[in-house]
N, C-alpha and C positions, 0 to 999 in steps of 0.2 A: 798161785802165781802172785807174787808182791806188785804189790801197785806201781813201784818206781819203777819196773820194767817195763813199761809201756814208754815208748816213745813222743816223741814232738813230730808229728810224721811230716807235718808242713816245713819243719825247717831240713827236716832230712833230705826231701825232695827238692827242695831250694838246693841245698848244697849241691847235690850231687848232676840235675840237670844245668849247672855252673861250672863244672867238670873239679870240684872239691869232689874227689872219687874216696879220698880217706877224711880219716880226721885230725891228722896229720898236716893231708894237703891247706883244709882249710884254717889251721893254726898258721900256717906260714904264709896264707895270703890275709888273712886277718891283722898278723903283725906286719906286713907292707903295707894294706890299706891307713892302719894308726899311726903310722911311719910321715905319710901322706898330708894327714889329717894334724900330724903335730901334739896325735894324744900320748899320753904316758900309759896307759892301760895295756898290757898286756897280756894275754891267756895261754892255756894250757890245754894239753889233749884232755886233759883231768876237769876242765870249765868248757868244754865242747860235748862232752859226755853226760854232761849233769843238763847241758840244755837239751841235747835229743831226745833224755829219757825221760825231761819232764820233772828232775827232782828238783831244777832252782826256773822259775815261772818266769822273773821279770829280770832282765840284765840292767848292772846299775850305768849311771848317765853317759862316762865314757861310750862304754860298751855299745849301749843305745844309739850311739853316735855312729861305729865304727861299721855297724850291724846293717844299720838304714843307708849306710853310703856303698857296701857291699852288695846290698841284694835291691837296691832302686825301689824298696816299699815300706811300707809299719812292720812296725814287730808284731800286731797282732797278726797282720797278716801272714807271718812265720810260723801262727801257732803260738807266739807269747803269751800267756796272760797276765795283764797288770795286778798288779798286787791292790787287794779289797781295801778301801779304808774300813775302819767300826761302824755299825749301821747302830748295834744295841741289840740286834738279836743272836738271843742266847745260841753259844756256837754248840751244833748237835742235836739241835730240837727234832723232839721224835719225828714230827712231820715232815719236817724239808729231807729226813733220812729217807723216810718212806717213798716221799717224793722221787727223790731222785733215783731209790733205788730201782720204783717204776719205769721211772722215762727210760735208766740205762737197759733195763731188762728189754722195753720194746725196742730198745733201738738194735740190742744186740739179736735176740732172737728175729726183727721183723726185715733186718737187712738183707738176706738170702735173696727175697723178694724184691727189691730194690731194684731202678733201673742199672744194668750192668756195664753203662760208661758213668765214674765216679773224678766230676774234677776236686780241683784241692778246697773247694767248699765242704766237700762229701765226705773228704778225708775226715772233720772234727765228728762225724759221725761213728767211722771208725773208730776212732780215739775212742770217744765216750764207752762203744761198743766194750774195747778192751780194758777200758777202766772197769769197768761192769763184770770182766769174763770172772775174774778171781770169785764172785758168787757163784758161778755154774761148772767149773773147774777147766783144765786145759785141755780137755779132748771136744770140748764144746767148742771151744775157740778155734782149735785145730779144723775143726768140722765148720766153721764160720770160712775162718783164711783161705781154703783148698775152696768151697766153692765163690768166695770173690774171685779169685787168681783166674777159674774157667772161665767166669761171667767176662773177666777182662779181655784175657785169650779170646772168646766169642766177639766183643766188641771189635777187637783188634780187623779182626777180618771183614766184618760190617765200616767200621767207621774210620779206620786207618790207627797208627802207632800217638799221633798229637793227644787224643781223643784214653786211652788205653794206658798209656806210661805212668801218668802220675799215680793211677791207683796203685799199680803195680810196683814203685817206688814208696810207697804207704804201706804192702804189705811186706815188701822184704826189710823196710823196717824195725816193722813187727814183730817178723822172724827173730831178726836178729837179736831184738833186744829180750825180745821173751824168752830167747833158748839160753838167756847169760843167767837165769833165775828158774829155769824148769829140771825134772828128776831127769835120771837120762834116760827112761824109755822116750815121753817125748819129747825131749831135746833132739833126740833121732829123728822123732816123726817130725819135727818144723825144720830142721837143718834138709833132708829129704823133699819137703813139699820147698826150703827155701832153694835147693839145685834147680828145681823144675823154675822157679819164681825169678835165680837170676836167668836161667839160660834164653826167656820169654825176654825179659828185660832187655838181654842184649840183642834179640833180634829186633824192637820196637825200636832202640836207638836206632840201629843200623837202617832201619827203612825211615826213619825221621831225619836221617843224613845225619847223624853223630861221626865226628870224627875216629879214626881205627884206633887209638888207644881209649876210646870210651866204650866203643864193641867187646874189644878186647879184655877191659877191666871184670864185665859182668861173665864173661866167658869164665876167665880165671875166677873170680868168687863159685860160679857155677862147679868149675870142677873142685875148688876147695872141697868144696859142702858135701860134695859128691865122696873123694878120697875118703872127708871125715866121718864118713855114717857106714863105705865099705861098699855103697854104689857103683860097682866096675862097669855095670850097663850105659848108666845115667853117664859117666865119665868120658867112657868112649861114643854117646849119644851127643856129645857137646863139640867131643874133637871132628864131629859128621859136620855141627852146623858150624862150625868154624871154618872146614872147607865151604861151606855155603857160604860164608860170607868174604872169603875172600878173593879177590877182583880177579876177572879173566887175565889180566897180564901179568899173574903170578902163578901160572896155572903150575909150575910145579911143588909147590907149596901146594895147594889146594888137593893134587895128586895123591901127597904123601898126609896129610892130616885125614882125607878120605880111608886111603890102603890102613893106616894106624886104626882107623875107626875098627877095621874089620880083623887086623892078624895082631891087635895088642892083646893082654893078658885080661880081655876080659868078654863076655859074651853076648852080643847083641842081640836083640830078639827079631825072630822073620823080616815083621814090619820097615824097623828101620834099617838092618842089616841089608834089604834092599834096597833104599834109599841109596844107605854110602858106595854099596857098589855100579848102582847107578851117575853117583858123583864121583866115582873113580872113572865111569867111560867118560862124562863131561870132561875131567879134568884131562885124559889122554888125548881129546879131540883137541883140545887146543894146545896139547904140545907135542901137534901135529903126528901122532901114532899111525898106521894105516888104520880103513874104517873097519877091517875085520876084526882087531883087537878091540874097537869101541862095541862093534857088534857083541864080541863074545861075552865083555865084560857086563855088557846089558843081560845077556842069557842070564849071567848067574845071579843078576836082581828079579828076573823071572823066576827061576829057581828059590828064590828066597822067599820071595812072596808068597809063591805057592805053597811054601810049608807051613803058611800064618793061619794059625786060628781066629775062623770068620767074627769080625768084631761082633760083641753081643747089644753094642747101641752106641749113639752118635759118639765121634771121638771129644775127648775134651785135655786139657794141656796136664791135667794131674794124675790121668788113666793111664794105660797101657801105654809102654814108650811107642810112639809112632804108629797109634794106633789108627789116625788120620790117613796112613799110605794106604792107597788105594791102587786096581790097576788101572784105571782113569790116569791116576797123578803119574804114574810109572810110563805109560804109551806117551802123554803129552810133555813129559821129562824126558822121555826116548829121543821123542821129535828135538827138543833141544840140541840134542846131543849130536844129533846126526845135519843139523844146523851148523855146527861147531864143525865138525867133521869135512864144511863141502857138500855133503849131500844135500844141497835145500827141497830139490823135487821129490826127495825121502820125506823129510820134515815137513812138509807141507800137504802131504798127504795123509800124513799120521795125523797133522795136525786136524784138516775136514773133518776126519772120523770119529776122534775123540774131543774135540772140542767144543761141537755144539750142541753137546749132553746138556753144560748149564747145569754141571752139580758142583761146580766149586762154590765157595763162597766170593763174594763181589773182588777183595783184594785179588785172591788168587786168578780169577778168571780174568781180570786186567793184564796180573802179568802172564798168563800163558799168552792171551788175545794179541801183547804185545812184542811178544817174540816171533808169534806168528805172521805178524806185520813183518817182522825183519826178514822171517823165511820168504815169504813173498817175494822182497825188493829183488833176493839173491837169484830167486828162481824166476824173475824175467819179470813178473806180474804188479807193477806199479800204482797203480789206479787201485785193485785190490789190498795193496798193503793200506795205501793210504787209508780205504775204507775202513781196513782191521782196526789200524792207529786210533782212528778216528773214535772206537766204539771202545778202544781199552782209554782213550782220553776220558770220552765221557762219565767211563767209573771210576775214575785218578782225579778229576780235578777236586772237585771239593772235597775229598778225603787226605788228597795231598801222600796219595801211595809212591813213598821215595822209588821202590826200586823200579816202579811201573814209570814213572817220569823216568828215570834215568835210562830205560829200557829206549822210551820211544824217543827221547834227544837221539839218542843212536839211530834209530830207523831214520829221523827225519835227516840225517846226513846223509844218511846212503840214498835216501829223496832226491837227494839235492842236483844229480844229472835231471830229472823230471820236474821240478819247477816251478816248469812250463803250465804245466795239466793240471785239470781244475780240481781235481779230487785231492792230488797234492798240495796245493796251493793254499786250500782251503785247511787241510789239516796244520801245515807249516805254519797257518797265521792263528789257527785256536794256542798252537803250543806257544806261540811267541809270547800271545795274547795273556795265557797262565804264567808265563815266568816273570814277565812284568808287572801283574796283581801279586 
């Protein structure tokens, strides 16, 4: 692997959490920024390329100017580096070769270990790492990427999307710039591990509160990468979370990106093929189907499940598609559904029985906890919701779990007849309390 294929990972992720989604994009806000600024410098997608990958180090003065006025920091802090003056030491001396070739070796082999939330400090580790990789070849690196991307995944659900994205902006990257210089067998394997990396991607924006065309960008990259390697699972596995992420008040959109997940040209495995036809009764119930059609359409995510081969260990984002579906997550998604439907004293039931297993992870068990706040209000039970609220608050606030806040702003409306009551009152004034910090 050439060494210039390695990225600037810091300024990628700059760019892109800025919503510069191309390179493109950020050439045409770079020449408004200079426009502003009254410099004469202007760049090319051809001098945006050369800084990601790292083949030109230090941008000359203009630049530097336009650079610091668009991202609010140093260009070190972008991953720049300044350019060396002469010290006098001979350039390539065996020692500082060996030297360095050490530190890069441990940093590359001892990262696996590593704690697995990486902010943009952690990133130049990465960097070094893959400057390092072209000594050990690309199926090492390969073998590096795939288990950051899980470690991240597993963060993600511990510590929330804030905490998670920038690594994950570091290693798709990675991907991308490594697969423009790799042979094509793994050009296939990084383009594959990068479908899994954007479609992660765009679900971290989406619960970080990214606006829909930022969701939506890493969606599309995801199916690119997916088309380009012949992934027809992975493909229609995106079009699944695409209806997951789009809002109930588009529930027929959400309908047909689900039903596509399952009747396009391509074949989805048990696991998630239950999923999406579980997200097809969600999306019926809200565009108000009778509850027999939501029921039936749940049957046949029972049915799908049941033909899934018993995972052989924990799930992780780079394994088996949806290997994660569980019949836990399927009964307390049911309950959703039948939430949607009107039925709340269904949902709420479901809900008691499978929800205080306590096997999800902290994110996920927020938002079940906090739908089920919602089933509550519907089904009479006030003082309970609030409680529910109250305990999916508690695993939301310092993690900052967008869909779980967004979840309980809703419950705390349908509060709003009750007040009054202290268990209410008390939850109404924690969330007021979080949106103002």
């Amino acid at each position: 692997m050439h060494e210039q294929a390695v990225a600037n990972w810091r300024v990628v992720a700059a760019r892109v959490e800025r919503g510069w989604h191309t390179q493109e994009d950020f050439v045409t806000a770079y020449d408004e920024r200079a426009r502003e600024l009254r410099e004469q410098a202007r760049i090319s997608v051809r001098q945006v390329r050369r800084w990601e990958s790292g083949e030109s180090t230090w941008p000359n003065r203009d630049a530097r100017r336009v650079l610091e006025a668009m991202f609010g920091c140093s260009l070190e802090d972008l991953g720049f580096v300044r350019t060396a003056r002469p010290t006098g030491r001979r350039v390539g001396a065996p020692g500082r070769q060996l030297e360095e070739c050490d530190v890069r070796r441990r940093t590359f082999l001892g990262l696996a270990g590593a704690a697995p939330v990486l902010d943009l400090d952690a990133l130049d580790h990465l960097t070094a790492a893959a400057h390092g990789a072209r000594h050990y070849g690309e199926r090492e690196l390969l073998g590096h990427l795939r288990t950051a991307l899980d470690d991240a995944a597993h963060a993600d659900g511990l510590a929330g999307p804030h905490e998670a994205l920038p690594t994950v902006l570091g290693i798709l990257a990675a991907i991308n710039s490594a697969a423009r210089t790799a042979a094509p067998g793994p050009r296939r394997e990084l383009l594959v591990l990068g479908a899994r990396g954007a479609e992660l991607a765009a679900w971290l924006h989406r619960d970080a509160g990214a606006a829909v065309p930022v969701v939506a960008y890493w969606h599309h990259q995801a199916k690119e990468w997916a088309t380009l390697t012949g992934d027809g699972a992975m493909h229609a596995y995106v079009l699944l979370r695409q209806a997951q992420a789009t809002d109930r008040t588009d529930a027929a959109r959400m309908l047909d990106l689900a039903r596509a997940a399952t009747t396009g040209p391509w074949t989805l495995p048990p696991r998630p093929r239950a999923e999406a036809f579980q997200q097809q009764a969600r999306a019926l119930a809200l565009t108000g189907a009778r509850v027999e059609e939501v029921a039936r359409t749940l049957d046949q995510a029972h049915t799908a499940l049941g033909q899934a081969i018993p995972a052989s260990g924990p799930a992780t984002c780079t394994g088996p598609l949806g290997d994660g579906y569980t019949d836990e997550r399927l009964m307390v998604q049911s309950a959703i559904c039948y939430r949607e439907a009107g039925q709340s004293h269904r949902a709420v039931a479901l809900f008691r029985q499978h929800l205080t297993a306590r096997v999800f992870a902290p994110r996920d068990q927020a938002f079940f906890t906090a739908q089920y706040s919602g089933a509550l209000v519907a089904a009479g039970e006030p003082d309970e919701a609030a409680t529910a609220a109250s305990e999916a608050l508690a695993l939301a606030a310092d993690t900052r779990f967008g869909q779980v806040l967004a979840e309980l702003h809703r419950t705390a409306d349908h509060l709003a007849p009750y007040a009054g009551r202290t268990a209410v009152r008390e939850f109404r004034r924690r969330l007021d309390e979080l949106a103002v910090a």
